[in-house]
C-alpha positions as CSV (number, residue, x, y, z in Angstrom):
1,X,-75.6,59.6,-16.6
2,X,-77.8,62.3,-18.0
3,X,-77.2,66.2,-18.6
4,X,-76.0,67.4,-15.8
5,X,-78.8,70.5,-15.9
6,X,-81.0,67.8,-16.2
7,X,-80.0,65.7,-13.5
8,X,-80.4,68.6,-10.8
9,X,-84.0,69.1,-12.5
10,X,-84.6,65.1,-12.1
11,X,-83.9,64.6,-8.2
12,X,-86.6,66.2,-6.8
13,X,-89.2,64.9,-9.5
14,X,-88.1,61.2,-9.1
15,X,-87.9,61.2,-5.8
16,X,-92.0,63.1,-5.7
17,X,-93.0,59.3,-7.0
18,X,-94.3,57.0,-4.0
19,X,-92.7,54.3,-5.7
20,X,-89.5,55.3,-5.8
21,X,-87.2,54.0,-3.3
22,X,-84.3,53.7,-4.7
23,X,-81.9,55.5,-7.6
24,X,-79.3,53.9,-9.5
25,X,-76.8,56.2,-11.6
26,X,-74.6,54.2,-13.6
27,X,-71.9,55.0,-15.9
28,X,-72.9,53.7,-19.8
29,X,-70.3,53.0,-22.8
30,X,-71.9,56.0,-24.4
31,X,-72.2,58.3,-21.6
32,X,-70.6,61.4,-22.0
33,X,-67.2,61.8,-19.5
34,X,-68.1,65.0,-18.3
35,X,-71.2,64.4,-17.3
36,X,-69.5,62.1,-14.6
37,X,-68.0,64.9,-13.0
38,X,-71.2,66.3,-12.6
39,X,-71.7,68.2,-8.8
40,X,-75.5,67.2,-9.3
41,X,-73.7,63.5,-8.4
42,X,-72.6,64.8,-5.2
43,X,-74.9,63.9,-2.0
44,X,-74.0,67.4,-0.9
45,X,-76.3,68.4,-4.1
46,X,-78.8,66.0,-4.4
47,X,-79.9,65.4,-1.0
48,X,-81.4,68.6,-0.7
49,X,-83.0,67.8,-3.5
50,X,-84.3,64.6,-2.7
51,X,-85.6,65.9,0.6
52,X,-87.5,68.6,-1.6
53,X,-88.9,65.7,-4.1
54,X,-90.3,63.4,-1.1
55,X,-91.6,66.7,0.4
56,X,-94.0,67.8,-2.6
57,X,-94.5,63.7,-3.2
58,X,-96.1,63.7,0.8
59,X,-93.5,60.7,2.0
60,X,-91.3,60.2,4.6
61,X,-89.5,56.9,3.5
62,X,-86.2,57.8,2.4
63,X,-85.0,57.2,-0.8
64,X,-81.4,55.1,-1.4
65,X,-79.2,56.5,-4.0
66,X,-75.8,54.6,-5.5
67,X,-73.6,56.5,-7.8
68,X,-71.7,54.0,-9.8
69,X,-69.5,55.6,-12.3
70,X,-66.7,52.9,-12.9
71,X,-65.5,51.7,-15.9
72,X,-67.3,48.4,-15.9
73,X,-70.5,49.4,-13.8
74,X,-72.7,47.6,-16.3
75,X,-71.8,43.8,-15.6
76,X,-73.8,41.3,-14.1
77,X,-71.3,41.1,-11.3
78,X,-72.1,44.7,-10.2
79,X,-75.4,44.3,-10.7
80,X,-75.1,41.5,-8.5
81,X,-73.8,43.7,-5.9
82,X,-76.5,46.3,-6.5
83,X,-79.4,43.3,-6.2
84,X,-80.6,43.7,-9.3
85,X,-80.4,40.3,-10.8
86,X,-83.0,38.2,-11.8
87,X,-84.7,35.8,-9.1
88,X,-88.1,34.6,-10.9
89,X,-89.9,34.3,-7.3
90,X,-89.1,37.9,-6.3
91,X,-92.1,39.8,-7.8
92,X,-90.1,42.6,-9.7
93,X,-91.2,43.6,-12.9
94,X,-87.3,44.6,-14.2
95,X,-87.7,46.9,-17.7
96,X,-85.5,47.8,-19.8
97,X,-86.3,50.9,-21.8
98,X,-85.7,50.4,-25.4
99,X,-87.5,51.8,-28.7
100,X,-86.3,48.6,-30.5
101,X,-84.6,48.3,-33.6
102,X,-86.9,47.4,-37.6
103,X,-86.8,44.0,-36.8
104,X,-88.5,43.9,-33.6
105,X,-90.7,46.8,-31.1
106,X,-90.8,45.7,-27.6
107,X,-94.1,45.8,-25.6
108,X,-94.8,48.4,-23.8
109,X,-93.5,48.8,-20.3
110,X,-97.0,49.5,-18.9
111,X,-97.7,45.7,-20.3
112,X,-94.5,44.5,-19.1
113,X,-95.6,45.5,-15.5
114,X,-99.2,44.2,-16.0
115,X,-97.7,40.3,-17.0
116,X,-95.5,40.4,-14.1
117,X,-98.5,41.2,-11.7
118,X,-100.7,38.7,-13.5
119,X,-97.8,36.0,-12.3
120,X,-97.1,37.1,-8.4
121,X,-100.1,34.9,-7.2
122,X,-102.0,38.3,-5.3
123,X,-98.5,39.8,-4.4
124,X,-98.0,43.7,-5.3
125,X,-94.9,43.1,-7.8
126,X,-92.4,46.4,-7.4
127,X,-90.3,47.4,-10.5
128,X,-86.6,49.0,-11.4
129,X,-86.8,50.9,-14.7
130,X,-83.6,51.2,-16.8
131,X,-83.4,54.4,-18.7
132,X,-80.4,54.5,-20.9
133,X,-77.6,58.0,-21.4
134,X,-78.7,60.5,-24.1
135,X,-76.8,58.5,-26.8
136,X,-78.4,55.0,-25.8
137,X,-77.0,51.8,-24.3
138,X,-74.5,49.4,-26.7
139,X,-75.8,46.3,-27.8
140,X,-73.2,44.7,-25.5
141,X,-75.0,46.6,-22.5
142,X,-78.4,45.7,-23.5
143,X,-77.3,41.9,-23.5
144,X,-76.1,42.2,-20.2
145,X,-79.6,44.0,-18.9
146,X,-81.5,41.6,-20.5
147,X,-79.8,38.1,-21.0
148,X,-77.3,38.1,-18.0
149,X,-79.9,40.0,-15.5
150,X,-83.4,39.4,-16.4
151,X,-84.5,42.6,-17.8
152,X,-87.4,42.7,-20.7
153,X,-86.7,45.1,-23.2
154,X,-90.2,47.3,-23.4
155,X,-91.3,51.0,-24.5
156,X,-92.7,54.1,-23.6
157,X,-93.9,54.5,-27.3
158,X,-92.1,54.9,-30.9
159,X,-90.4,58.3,-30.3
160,X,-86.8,58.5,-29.0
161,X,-86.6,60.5,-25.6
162,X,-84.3,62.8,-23.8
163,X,-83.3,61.2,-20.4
164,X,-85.1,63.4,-18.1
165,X,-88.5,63.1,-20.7
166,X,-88.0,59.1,-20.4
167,X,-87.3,59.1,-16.9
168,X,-90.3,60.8,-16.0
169,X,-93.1,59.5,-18.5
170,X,-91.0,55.7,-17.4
171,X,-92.3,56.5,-14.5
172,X,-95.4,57.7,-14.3
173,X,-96.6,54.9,-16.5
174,X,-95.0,52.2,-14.5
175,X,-96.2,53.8,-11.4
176,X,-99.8,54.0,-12.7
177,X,-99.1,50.5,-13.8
178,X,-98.2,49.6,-10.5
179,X,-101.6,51.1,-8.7
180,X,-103.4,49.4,-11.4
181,X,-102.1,45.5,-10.0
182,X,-102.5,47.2,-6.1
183,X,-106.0,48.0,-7.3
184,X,-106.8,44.8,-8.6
185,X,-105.6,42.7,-5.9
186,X,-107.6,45.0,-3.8
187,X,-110.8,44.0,-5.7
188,X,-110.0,40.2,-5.4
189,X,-109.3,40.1,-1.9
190,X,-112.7,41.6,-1.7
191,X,-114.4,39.1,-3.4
192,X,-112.7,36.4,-1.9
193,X,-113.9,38.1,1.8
194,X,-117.5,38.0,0.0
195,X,-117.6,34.9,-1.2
196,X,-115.7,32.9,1.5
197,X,-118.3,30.7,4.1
């Protein structure tokens, strides 16, 4: 859950992303408590702003939004409910944002997203970026993103983010990651048209 302030600033720029479609708040170990009681969690507050996001973005698809601010709301079990689990045939690039630690520097999410297109056999892979609470995730959560649910740990780069500065540069690189695959399955359908008898 990020800085409340933040959050109401964050609607209508995540929502402006075509490939948004859907926005998961979840409640972290190391998020702070008050930040849960946040009105910018409220669908009376961030609807507006959603609507004002997809405006400036030019859609009309509407984006889904789950507030999950249990104790427990990073487990595999809720992220079975949520469908974000691991399935290796569904085409989603799943990243979890993560600078690393001195023994080992994740690749970086645009990379991440550029694997999983290479491996979807001409299919546009979509992706869910995890972005962790301004005082990160616990090891425990990261296990659970990664080895329970099928996340791959990557980066934006080797400086540590605020939320709202991760969310959006997240983005924007996976979304110009994203056009990149679109782009180049554009090109091959192309060439097999041209090359086809």
């Amino acid at each position: 859950v990020p800085f409340p302030a933040r959050l109401k600033y964050l609607w209508p720029v995540v929502t402006s992303f075509s490939a948004v479609t859907r926005v998961i708040i979840v409640k972290a170990k190391l998020s702070n408590p008050e930040f849960c009681e946040s009105k910018a969690l409220r669908p009376s507050v961030y609807e507006p702003m959603i609507e004002k996001g997809m405006s400036q973005g030019g859609r009309t698809r509407p984006v889904k939004v789950n507030v999950c601010l249990e104790d427990g709301a990073i487990s595999r079990k809720s992220f079975e409910r949520l469908g974000l689990v691991c399935n290796d045939a569904d085409g989603i690039a799943r990243i979890f944002l993560d600078c690393g630690d001195e023994n080992e520097t994740p690749p970086p999410a645009r990379n991440v997203v550029l694997e999983k297109c290479g491996k979807t056999n001409g299919k546009i892979p979509s992706a869910i970026v995890a972005v962790g609470p301004e005082r990160g995730w616990t090891d425990e959560e990261a296990k659970i993103f990664v080895e329970e649910c099928g996340f791959q740990s990557a980066m934006l780069g080797s400086s540590t983010l605020r939320v709202d500065t991760a969310v959006v540069s997240g983005l924007s690189i996976v979304s110009a990651a994203l056009d990149e695959c679109h782009d180049e399955n554009e090109r091959e359908c192309k060439r097999k048209r041209h090359n086809s008898p």
